[in-house]
N, CA, C and O atoms as a GROMACS GRO file, in nm:
protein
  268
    1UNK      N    1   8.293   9.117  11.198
    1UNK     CA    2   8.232   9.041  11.306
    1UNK      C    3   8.246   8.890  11.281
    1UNK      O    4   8.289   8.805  11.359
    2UNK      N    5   8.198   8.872  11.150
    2UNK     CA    6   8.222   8.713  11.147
    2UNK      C    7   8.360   8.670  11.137
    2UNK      O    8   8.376   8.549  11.127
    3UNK      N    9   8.500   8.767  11.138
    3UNK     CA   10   8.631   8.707  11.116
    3UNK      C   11   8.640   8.658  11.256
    3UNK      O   12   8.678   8.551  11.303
    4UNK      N   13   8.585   8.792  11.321
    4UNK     CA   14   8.606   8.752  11.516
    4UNK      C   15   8.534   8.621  11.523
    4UNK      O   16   8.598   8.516  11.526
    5UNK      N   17   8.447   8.622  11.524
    5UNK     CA   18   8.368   8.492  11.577
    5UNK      C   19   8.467   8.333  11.468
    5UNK      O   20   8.495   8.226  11.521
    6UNK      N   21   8.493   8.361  11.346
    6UNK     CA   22   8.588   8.252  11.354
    6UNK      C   23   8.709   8.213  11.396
    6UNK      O   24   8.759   8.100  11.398
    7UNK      N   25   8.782   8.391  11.456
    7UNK     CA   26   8.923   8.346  11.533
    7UNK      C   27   8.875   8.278  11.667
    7UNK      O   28   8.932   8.171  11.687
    8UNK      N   29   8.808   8.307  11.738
    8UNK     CA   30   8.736   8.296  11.876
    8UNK      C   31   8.677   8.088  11.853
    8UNK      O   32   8.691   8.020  11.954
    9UNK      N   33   8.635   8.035  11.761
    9UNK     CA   34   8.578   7.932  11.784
    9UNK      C   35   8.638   7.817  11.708
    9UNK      O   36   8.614   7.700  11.736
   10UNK      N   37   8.734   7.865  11.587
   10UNK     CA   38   8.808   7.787  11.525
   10UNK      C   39   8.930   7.732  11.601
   10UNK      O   40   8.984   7.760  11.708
   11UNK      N   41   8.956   7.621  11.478
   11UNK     CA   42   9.094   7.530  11.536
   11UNK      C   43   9.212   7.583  11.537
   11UNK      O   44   9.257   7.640  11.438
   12UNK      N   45   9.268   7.572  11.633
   12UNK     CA   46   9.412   7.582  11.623
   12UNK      C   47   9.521   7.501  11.558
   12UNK      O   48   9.568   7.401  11.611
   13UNK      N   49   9.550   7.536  11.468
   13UNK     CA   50   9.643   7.458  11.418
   13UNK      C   51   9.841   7.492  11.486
   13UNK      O   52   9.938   7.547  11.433
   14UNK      N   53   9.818   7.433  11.605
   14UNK     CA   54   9.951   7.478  11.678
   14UNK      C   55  10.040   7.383  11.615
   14UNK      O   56  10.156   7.418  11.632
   15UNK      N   57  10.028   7.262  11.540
   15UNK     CA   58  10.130   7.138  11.509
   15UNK      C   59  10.187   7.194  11.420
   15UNK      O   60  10.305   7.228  11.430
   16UNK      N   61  10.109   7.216  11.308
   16UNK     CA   62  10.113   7.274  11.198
   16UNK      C   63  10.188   7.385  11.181
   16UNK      O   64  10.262   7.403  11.084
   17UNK      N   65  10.169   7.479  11.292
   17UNK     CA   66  10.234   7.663  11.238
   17UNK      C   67  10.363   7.622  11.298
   17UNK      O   68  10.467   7.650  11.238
   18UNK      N   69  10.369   7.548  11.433
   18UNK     CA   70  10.540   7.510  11.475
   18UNK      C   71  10.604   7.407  11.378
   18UNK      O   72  10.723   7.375  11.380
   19UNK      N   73  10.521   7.365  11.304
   19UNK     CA   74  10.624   7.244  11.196
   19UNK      C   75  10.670   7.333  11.080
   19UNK      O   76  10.760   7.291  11.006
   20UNK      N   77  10.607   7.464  11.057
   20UNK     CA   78  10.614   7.567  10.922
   20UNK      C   79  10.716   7.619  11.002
   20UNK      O   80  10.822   7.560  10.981
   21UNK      N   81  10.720   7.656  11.038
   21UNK     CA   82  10.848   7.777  11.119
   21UNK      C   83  10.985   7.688  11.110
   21UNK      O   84  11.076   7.704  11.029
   22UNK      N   85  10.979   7.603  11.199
   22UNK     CA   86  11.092   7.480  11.219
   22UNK      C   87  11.167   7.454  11.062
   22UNK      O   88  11.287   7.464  11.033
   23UNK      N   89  11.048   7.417  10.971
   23UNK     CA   90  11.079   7.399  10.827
   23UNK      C   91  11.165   7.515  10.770
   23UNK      O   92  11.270   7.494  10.708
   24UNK      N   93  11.101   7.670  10.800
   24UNK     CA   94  11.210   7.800  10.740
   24UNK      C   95  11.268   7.837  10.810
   24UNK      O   96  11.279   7.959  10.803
   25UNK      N   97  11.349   7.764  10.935
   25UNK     CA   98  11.479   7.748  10.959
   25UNK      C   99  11.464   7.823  11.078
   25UNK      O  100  11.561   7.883  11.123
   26UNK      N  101  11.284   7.829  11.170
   26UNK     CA  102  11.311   7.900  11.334
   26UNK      C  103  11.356   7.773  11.384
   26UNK      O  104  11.307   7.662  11.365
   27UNK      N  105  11.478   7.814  11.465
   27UNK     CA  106  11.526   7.740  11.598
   27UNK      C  107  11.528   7.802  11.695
   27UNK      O  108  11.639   7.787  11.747
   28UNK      N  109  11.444   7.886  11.771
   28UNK     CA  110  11.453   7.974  11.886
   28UNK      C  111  11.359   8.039  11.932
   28UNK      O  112  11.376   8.159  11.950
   29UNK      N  113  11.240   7.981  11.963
   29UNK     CA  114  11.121   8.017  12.030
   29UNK      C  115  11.079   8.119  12.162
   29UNK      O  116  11.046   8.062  12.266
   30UNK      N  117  11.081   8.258  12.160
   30UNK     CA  118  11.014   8.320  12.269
   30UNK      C  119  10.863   8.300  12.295
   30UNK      O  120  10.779   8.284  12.206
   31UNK      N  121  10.832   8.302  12.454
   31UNK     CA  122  10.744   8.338  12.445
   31UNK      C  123  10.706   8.443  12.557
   31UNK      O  124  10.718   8.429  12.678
   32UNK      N  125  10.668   8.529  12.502
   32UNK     CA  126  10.651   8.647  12.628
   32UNK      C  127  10.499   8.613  12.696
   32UNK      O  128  10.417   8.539  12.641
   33UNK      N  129  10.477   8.681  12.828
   33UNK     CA  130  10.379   8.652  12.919
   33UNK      C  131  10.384   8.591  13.006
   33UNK      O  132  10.476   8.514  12.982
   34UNK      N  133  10.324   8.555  13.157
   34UNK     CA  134  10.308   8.536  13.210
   34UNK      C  135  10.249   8.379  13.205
   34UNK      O  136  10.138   8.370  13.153
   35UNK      N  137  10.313   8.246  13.254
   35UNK     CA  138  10.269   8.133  13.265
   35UNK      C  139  10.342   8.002  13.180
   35UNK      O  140  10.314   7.888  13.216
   36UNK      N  141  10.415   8.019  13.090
   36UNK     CA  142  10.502   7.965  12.978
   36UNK      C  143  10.384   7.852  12.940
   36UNK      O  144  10.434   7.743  12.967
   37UNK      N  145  10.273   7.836  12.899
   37UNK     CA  146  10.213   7.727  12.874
   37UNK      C  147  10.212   7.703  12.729
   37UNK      O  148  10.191   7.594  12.675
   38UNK      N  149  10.236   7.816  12.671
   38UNK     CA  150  10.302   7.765  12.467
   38UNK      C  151  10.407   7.711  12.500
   38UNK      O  152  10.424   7.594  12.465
   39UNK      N  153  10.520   7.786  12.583
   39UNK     CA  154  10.659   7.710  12.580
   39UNK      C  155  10.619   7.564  12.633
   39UNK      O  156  10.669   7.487  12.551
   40UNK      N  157  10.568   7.507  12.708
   40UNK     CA  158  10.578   7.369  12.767
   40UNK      C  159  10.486   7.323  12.697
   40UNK      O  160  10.443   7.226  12.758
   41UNK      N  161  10.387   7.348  12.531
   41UNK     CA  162  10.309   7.300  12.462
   41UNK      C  163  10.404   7.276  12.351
   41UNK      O  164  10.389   7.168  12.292
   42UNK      N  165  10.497   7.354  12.311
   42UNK     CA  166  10.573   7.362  12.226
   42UNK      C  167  10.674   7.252  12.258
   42UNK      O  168  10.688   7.169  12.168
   43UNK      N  169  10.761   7.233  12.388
   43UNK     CA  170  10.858   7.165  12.411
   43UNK      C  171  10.786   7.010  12.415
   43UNK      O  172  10.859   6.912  12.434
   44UNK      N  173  10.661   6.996  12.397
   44UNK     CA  174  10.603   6.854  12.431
   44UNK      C  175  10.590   6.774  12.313
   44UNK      O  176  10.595   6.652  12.296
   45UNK      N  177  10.561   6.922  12.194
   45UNK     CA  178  10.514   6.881  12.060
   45UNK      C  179  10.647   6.844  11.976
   45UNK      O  180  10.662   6.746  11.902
   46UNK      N  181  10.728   6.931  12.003
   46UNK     CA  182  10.868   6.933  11.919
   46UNK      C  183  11.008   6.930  12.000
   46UNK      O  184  11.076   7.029  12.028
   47UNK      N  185  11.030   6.832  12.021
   47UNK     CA  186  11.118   6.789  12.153
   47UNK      C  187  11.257   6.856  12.134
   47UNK      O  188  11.339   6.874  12.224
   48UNK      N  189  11.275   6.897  11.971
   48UNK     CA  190  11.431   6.951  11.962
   48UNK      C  191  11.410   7.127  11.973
   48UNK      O  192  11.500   7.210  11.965
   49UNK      N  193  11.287   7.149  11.989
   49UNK     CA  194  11.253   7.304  12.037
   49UNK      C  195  11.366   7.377  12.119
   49UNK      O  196  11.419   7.309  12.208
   50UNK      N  197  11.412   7.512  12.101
   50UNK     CA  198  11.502   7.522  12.192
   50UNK      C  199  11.357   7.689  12.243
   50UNK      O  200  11.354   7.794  12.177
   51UNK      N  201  11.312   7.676  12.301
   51UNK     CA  202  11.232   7.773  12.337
   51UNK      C  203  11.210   7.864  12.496
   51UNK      O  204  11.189   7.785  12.587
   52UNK      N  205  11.212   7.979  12.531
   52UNK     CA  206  11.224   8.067  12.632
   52UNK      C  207  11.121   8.162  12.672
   52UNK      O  208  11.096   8.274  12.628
   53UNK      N  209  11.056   8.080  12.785
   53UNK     CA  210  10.953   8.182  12.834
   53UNK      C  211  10.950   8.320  12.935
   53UNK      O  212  10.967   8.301  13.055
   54UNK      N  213  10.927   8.476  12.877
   54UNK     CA  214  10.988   8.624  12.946
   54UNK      C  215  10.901   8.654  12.997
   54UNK      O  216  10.816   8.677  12.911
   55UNK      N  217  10.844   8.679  13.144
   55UNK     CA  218  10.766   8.758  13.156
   55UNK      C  219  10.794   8.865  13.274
   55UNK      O  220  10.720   8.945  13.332
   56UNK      N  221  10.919   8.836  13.287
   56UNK     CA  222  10.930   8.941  13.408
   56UNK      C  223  11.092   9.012  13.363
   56UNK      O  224  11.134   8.967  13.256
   57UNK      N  225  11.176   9.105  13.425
   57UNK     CA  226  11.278   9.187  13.395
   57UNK      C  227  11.406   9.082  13.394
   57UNK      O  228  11.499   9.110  13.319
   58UNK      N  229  11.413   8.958  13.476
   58UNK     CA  230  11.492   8.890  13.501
   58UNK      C  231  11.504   8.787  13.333
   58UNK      O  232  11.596   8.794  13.251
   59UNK      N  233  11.395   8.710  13.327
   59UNK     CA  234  11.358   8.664  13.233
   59UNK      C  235  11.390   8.709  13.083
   59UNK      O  236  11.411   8.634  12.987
   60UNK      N  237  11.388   8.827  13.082
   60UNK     CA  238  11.409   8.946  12.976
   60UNK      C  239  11.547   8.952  12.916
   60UNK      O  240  11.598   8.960  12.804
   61UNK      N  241  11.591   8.944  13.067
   61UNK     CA  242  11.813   8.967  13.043
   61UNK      C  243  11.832   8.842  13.073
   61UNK      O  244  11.928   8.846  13.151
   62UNK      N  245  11.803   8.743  13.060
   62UNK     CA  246  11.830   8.603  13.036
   62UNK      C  247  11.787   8.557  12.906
   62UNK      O  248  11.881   8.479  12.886
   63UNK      N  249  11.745   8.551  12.845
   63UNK     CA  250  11.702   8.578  12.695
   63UNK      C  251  11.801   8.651  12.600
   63UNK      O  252  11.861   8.605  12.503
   64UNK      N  253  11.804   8.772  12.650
   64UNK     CA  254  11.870   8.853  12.556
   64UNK      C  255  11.978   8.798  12.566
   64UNK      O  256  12.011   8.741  12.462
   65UNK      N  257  12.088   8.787  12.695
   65UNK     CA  258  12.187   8.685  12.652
   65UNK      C  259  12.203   8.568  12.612
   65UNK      O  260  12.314   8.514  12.606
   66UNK      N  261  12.078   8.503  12.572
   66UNK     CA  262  12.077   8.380  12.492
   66UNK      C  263  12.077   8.443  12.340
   66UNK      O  264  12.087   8.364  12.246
   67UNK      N  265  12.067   8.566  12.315
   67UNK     CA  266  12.066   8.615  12.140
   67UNK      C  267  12.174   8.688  12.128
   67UNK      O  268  12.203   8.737  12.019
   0.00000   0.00000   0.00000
């Protein structure tokens, strides 16, 4: 109970976990769901981001041919 209540009220460290990733060599950001608002948080924070938001079938096979 108390892990929930600290995922639920604690900080996000979004700068931080996209500067760790970037560092071990992610260059290619999905994000699945509906709304892309990590992708356009991500592309604001880290401008050389190359990142792709899926949430529908179209989205899906546009992606995959980006891998």
């Amino acid at each position: 109970r108390r892990t929930l209540q600290d995922q639920v009220t604690g900080t996000v460290r979004w700068s931080d976990c996209m500067d760790r990733l970037a560092k071990r060599g992610c260059d290619f950001f999905i994000e699945l769901g509906p709304g892309g608002v990590l992708a356009g948080l991500l592309k604001r924070t880290r401008e050389d981001a190359d990142v792709v938001s899926v949430s529908d079938a179209e989205s899906v096979r546009k992606c995959a041919e980006r891998l």
